[in-house]
C-alpha positions in Angstrom: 149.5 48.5 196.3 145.6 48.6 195.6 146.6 51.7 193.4 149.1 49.9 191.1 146.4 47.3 190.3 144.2 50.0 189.4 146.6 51.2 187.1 147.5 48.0 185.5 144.2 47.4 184.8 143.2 50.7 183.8 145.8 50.3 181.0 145.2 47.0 180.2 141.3 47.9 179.7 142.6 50.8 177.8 145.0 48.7 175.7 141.9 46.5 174.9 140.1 49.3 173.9 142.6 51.0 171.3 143.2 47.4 169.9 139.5 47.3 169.3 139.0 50.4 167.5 142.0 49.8 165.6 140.9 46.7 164.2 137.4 47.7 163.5 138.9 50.9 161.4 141.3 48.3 160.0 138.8 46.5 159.0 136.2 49.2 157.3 139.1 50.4 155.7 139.5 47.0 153.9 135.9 46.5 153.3 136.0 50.2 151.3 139.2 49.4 149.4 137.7 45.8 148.4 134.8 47.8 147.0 136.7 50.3 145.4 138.8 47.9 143.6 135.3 46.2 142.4 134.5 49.8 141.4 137.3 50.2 139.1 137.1 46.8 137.5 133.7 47.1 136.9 134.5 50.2 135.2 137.4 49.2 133.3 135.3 46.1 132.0 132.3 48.6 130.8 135.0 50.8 129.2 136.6 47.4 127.1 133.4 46.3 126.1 132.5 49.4 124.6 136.2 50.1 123.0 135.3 46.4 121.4 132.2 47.7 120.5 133.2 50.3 118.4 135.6 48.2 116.6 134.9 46.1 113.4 133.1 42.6 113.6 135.3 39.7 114.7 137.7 42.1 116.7 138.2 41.0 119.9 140.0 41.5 123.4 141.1 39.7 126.2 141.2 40.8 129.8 140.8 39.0 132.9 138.7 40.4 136.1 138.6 39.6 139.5 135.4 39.7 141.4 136.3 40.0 145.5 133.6 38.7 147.9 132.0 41.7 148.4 130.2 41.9 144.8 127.0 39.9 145.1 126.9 40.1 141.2 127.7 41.1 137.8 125.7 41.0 135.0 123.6 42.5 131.6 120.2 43.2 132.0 117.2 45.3 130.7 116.1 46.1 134.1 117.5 48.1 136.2 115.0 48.9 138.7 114.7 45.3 140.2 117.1 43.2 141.9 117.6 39.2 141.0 116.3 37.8 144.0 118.6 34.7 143.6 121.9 34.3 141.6 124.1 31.6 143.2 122.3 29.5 140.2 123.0 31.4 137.8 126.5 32.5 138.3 127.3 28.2 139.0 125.7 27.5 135.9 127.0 30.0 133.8 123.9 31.3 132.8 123.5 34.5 130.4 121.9 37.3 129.8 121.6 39.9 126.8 121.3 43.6 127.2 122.5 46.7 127.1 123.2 47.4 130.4 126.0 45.9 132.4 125.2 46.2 136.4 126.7 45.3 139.5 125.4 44.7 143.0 127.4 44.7 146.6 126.8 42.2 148.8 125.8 44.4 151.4 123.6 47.4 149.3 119.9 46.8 148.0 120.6 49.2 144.6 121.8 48.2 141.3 125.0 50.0 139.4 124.2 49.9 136.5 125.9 51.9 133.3 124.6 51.9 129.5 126.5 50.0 127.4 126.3 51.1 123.0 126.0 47.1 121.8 123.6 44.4 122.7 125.7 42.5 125.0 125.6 39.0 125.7 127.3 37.8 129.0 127.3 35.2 131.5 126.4 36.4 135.4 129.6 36.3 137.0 130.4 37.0 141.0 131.8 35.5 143.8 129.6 32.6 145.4 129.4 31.8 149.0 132.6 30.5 151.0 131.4 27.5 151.4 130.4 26.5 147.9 133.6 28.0 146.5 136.6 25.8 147.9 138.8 28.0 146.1 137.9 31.1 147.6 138.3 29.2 151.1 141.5 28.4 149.9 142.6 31.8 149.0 141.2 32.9 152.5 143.4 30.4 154.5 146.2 30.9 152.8 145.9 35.0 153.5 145.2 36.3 149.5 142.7 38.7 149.0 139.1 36.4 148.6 138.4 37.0 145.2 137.2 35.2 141.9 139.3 35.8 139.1 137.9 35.4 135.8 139.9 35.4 132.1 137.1 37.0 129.7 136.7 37.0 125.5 134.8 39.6 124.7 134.2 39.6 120.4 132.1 42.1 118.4 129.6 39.6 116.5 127.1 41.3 114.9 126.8 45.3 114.1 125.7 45.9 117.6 126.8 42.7 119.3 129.1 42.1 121.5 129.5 38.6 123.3 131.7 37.6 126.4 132.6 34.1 127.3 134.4 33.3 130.1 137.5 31.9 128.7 139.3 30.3 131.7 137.8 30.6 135.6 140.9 30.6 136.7 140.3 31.4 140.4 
């Protein structure tokens, strides 16, 4: 009898255990993909600003881009070396910036991605602010959809080496 008890919970400690590293590898796999996907938009944003860019003055293009949670923030600067100590401002009050740099920055990592960008680009910060000063990114989280802020973007040539985006709709 003692032995059966020893064996259930041997398996149930085991059972624990597996269930534990499963979610854990669950849930770095997640935390990869979310940054991957920011990877590729960020990307893919760089590569239609500089297709607009290279088009005549008054072209335009719209696209829309969804910032997940993990992306402390996106933005144009000059200086890539230094992180923005605080941007929860900024990205609430739509500030901008002009640059020629467009850079990123993970919540979690204390370096800058930054790529080169041909025109002087004017662009708001954008990112995804905290959970609790975003109800619709609580929202989204209750209702089990990926935590993300979606933006719908205008980006328009203005000058001979201008470029301007204005966030058309925040539609998440």
């Amino acid at each position: 009898m003692p032995e059966e008890w020893l064996y259930v919970t041997g398996g149930i400690f085991i059972a624990m255990l597996v269930f534990v590293i499963g979610y854990n590898l669950l849930t770095i796999n997640m935390i990869q993909a979310q940054k991957q996907m920011a990877l590729t938009k960020f990307k893919d944003l760089q590569t239609d600003i500089e297709t607009v860019c290279l088009q005549e003055v008054n072209n335009y293009k719209l696209t829309k881009i969804s910032i997940p949670t993990s992306v402390r923030v996106l933005y144009v600067t000059d200086d890539t070396k230094n992180l923005l100590p605080t941007v929860v401002e900024k990205i609430n009050n739509k500030e901008t910036n002009k640059a020629r740099n467009i850079c990123m920055q993970f919540i979690d990592e204390q370096i800058l991605r930054c790529e080169k960008l041909t025109c002087n680009t004017t662009m708001p910060f954008m990112g995804s602010l905290p959970e609790n000063m975003d109800i619709k990114i609580m929202v989204k989280k209750i209702l089990g959809e990926a935590p993300v802020k979606d933006y719908e973007l205008n980006i328009t040539k203005t000058l001979g080496d201008e470029v301007e985006i204005n966030i058309g709709g925040n539609v998440g």
